[in-house]
Biopython code that builds the backbone (N, CA, C, O; Angstrom):
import numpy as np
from Bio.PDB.StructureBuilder import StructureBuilder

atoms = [
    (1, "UNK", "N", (-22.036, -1.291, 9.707)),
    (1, "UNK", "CA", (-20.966, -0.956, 8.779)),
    (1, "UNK", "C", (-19.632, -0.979, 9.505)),
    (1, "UNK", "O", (-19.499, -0.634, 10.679)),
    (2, "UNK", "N", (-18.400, -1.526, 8.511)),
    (2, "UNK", "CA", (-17.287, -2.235, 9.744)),
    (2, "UNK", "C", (-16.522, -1.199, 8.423)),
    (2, "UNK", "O", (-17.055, -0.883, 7.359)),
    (3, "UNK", "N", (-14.853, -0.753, 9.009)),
    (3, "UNK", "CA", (-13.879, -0.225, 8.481)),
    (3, "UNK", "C", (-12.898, -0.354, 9.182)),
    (3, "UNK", "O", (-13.024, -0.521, 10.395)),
    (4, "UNK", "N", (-11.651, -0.305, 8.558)),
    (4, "UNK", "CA", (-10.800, 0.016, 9.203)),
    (4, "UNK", "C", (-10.155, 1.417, 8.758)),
    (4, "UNK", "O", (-10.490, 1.931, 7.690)),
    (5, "UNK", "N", (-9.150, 2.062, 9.675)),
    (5, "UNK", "CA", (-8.669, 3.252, 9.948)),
    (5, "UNK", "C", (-6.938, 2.968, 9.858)),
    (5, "UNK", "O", (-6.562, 2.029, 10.558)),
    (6, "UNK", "N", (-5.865, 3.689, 9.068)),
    (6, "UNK", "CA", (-4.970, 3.691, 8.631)),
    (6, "UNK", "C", (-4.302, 4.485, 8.570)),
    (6, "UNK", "O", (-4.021, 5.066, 7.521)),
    (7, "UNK", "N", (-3.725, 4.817, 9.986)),
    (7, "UNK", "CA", (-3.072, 6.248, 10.498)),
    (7, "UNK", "C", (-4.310, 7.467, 10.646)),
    (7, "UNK", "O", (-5.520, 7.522, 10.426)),
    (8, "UNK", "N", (-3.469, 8.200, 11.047)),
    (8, "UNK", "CA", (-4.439, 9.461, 12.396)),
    (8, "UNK", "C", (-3.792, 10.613, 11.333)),
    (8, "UNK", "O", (-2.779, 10.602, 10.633)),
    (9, "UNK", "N", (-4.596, 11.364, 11.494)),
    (9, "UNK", "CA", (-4.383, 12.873, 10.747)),
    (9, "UNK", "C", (-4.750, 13.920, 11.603)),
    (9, "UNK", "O", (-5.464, 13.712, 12.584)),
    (10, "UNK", "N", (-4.253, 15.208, 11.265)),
    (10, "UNK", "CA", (-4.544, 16.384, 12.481)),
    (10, "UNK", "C", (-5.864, 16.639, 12.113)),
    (10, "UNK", "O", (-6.390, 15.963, 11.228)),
    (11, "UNK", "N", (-6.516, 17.609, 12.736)),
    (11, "UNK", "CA", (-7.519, 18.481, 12.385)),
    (11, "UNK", "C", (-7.953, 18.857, 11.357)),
    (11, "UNK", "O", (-9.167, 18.973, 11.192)),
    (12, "UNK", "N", (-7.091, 19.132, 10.441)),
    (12, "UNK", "CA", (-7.061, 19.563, 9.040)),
    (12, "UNK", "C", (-7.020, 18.724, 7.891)),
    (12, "UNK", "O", (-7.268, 19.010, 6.720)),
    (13, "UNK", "N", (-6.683, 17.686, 8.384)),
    (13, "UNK", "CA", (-6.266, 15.997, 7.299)),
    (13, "UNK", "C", (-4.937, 16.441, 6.213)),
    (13, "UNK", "O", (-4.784, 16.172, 5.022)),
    (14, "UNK", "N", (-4.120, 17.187, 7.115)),
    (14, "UNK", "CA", (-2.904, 17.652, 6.353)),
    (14, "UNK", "C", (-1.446, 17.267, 6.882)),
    (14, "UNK", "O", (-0.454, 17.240, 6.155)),
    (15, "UNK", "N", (-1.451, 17.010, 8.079)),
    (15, "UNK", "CA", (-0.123, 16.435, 8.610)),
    (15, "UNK", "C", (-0.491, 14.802, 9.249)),
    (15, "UNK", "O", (-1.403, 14.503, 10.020)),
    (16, "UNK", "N", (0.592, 13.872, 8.613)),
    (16, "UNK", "CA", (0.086, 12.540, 9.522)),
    (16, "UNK", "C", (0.775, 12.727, 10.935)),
    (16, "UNK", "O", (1.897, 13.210, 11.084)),
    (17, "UNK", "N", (-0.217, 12.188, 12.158)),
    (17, "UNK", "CA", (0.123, 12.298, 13.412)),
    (17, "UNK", "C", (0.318, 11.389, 13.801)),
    (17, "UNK", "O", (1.037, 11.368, 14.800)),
    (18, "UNK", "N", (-0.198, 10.098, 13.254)),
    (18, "UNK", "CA", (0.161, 8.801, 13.785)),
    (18, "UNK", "C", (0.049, 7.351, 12.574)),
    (18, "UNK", "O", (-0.802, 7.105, 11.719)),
    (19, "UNK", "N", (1.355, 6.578, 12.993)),
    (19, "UNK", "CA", (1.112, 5.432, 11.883)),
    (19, "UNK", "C", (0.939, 6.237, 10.210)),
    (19, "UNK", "O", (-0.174, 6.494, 9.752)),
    (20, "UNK", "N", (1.910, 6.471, 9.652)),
    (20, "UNK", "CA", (2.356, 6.767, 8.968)),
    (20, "UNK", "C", (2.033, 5.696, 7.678)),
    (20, "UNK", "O", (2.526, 4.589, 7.895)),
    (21, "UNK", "N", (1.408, 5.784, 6.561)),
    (21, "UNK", "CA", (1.597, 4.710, 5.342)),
    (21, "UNK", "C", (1.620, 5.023, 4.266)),
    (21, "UNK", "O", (0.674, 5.654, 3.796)),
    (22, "UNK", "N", (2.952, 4.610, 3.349)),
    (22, "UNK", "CA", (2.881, 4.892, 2.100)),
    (22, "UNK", "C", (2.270, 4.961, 0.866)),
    (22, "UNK", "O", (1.260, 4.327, 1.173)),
    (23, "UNK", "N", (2.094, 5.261, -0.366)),
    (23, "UNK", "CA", (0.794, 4.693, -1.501)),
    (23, "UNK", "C", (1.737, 2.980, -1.434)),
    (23, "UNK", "O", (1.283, 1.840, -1.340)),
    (24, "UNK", "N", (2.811, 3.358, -1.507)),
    (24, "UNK", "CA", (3.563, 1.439, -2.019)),
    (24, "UNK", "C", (3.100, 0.840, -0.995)),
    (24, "UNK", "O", (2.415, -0.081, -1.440)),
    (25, "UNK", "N", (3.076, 0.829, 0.050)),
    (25, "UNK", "CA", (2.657, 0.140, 1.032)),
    (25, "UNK", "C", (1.221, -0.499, 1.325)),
    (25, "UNK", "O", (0.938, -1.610, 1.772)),
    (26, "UNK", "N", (0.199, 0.838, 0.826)),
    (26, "UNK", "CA", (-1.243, 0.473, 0.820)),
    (26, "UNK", "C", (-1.489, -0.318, -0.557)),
    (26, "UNK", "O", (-2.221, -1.274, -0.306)),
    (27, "UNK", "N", (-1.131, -0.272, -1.989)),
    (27, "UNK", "CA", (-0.842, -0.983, -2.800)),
    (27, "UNK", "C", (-0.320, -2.375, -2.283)),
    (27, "UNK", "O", (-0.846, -3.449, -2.577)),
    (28, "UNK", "N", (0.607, -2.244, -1.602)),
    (28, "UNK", "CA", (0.999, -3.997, -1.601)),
    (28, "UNK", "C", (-0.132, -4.757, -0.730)),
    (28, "UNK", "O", (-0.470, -5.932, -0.871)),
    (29, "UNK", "N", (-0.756, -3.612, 0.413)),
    (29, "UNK", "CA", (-1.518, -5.108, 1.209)),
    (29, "UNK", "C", (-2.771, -5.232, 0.638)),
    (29, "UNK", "O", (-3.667, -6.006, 0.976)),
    (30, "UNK", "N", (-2.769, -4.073, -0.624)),
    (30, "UNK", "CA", (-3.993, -4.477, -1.186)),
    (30, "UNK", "C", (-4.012, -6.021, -2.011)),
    (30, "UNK", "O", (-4.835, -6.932, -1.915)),
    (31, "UNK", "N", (-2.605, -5.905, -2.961)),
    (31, "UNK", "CA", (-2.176, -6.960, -3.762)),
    (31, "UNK", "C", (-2.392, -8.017, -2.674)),
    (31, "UNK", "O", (-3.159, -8.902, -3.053)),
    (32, "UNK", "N", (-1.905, -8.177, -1.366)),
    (32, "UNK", "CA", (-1.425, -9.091, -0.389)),
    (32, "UNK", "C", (-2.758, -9.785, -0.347)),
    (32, "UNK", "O", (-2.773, -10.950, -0.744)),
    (33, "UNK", "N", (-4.376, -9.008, 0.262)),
    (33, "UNK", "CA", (-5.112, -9.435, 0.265)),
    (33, "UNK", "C", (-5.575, -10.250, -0.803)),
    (33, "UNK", "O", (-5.961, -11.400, -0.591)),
    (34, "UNK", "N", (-5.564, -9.605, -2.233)),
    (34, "UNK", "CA", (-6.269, -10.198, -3.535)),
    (34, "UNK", "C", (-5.058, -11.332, -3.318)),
    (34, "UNK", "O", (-5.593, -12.209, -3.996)),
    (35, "UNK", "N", (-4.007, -11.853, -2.933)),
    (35, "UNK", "CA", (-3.339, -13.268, -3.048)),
    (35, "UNK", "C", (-2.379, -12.942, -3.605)),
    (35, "UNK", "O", (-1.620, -13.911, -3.643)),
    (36, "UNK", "N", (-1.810, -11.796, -4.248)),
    (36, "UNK", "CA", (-1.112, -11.529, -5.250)),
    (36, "UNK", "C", (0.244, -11.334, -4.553)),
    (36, "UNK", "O", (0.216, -10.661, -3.522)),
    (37, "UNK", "N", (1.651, -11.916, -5.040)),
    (37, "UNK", "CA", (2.596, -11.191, -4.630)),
    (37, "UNK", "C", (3.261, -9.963, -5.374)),
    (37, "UNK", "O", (3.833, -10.038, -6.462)),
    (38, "UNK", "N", (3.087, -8.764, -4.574)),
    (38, "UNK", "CA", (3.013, -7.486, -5.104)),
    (38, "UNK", "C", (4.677, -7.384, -5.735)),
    (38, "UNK", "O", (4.737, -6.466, -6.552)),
    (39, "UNK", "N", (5.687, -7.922, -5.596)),
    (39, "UNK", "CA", (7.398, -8.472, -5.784)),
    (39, "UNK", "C", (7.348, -8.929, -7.034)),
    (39, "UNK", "O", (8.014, -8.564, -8.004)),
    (40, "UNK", "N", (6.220, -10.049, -6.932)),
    (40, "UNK", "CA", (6.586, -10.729, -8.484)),
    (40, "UNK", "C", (5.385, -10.015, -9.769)),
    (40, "UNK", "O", (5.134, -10.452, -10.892)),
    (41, "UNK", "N", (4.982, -9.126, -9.254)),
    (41, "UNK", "CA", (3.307, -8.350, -10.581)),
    (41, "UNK", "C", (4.150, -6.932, -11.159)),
    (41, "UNK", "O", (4.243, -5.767, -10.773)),
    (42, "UNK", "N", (4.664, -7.685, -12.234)),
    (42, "UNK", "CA", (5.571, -6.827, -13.038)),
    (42, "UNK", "C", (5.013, -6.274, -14.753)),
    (42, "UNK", "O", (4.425, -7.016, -15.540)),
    (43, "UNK", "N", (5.368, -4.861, -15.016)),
    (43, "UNK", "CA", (5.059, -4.885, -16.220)),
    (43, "UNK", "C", (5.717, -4.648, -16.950)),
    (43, "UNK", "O", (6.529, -3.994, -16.296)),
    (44, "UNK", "N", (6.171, -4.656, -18.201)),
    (44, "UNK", "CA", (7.440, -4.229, -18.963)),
    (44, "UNK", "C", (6.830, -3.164, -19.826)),
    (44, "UNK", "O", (5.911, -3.344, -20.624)),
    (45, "UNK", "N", (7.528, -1.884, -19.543)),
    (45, "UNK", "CA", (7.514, -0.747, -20.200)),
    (45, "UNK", "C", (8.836, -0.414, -20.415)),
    (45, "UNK", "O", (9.665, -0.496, -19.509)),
    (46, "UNK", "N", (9.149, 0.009, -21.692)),
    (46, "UNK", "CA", (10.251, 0.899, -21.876)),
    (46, "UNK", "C", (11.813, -0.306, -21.443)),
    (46, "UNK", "O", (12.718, -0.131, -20.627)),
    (47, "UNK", "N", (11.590, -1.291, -22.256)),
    (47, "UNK", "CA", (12.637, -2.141, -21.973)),
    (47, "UNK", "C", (13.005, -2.336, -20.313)),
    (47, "UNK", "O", (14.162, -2.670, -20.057)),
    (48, "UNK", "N", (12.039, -2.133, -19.165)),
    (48, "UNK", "CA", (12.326, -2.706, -17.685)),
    (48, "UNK", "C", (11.042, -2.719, -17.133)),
    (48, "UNK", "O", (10.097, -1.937, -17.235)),
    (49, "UNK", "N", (11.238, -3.983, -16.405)),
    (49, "UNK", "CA", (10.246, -4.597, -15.657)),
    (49, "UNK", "C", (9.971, -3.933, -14.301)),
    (49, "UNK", "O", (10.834, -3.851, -13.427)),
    (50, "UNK", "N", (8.250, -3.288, -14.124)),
    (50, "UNK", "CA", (8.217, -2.231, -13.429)),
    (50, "UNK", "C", (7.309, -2.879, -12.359)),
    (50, "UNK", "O", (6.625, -3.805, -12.796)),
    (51, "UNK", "N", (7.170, -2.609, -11.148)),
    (51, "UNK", "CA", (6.383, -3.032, -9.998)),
    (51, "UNK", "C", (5.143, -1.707, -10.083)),
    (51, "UNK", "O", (5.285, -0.568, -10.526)),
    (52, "UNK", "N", (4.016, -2.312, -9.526)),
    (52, "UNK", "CA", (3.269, -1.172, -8.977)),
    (52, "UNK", "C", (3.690, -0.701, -7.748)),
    (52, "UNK", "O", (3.455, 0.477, -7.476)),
    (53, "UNK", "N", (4.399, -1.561, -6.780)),
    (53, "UNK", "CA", (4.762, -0.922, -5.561)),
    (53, "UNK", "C", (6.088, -0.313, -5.875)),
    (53, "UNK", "O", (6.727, 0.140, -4.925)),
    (54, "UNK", "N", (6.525, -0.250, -6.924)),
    (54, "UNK", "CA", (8.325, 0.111, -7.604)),
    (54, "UNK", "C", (9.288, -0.423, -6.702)),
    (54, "UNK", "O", (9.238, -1.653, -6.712)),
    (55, "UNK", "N", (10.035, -0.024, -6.025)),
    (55, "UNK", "CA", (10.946, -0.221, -5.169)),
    (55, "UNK", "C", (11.236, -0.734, -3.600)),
    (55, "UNK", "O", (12.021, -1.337, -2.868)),
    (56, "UNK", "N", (10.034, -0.043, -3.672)),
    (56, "UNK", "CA", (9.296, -0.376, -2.306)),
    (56, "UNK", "C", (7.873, -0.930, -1.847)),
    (56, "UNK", "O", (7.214, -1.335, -2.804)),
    (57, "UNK", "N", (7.178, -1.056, -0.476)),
    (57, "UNK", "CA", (5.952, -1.666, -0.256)),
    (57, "UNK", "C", (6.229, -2.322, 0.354)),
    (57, "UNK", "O", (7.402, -2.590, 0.092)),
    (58, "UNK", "N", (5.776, -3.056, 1.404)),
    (58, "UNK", "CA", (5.444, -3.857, 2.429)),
    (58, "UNK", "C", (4.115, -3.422, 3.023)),
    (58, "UNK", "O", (3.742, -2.334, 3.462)),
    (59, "UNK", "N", (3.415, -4.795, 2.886)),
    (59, "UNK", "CA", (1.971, -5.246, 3.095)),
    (59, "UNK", "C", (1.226, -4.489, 4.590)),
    (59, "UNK", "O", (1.643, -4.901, 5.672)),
    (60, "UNK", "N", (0.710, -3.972, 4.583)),
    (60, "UNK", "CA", (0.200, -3.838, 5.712)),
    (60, "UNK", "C", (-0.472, -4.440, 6.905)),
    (60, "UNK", "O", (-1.527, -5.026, 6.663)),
    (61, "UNK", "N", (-0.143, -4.414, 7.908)),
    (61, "UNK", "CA", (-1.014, -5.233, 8.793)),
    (61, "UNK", "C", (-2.264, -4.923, 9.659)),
    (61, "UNK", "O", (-2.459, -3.956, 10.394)),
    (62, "UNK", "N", (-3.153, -6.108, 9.357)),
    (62, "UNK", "CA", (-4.304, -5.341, 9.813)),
    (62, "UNK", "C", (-5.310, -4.576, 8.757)),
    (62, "UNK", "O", (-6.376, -4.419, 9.352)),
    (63, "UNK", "N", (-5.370, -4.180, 7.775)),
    (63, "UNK", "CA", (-5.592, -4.743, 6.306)),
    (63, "UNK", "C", (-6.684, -5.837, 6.395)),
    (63, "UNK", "O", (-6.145, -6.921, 6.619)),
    (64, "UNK", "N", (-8.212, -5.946, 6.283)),
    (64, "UNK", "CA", (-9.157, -6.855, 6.338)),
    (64, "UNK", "C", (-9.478, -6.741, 4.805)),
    (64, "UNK", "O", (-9.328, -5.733, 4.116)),
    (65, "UNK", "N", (-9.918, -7.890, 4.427)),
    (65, "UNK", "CA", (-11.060, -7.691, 3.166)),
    (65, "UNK", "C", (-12.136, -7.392, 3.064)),
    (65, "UNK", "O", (-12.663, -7.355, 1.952)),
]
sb = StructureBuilder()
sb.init_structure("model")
sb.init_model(0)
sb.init_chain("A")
sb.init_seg("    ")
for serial, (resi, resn, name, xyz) in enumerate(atoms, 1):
    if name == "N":
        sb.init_residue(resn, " ", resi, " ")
    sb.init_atom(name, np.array(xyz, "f"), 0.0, 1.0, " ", f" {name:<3s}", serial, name[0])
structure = sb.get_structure()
């Protein structure tokens, strides 16, 4: 069984201690992997076109399928 690991947490799994990642961020390299560009996967609610990563996100690296 293979995984990868995506930042370090204390003792408690309550403060990040290392490598830091956002939900937008883990969202985009998810999109990144499925092929998708997470920039252009828009939905229109409420008269504006909304991102799942919103504003932000950048893909992660290191990120396997």
């Amino acid at each position: 069984m293979g995984g990868t690991f995506i930042g370090v947490t204390d003792d408690f799994a309550y403060n990040v201690v290392r490598d830091p990642c956002s939900v937008h961020d883990l969202h985009a390299a998810i999109l990144a992997r499925m092929g998708i560009d997470h920039e252009k996967l828009t939905c229109l609610f409420q008269g504006r076109k909304f991102r799942l990563t919103d504003v932000a996100g950048v893909p992660i690296r290191g990120v396997k399928a």
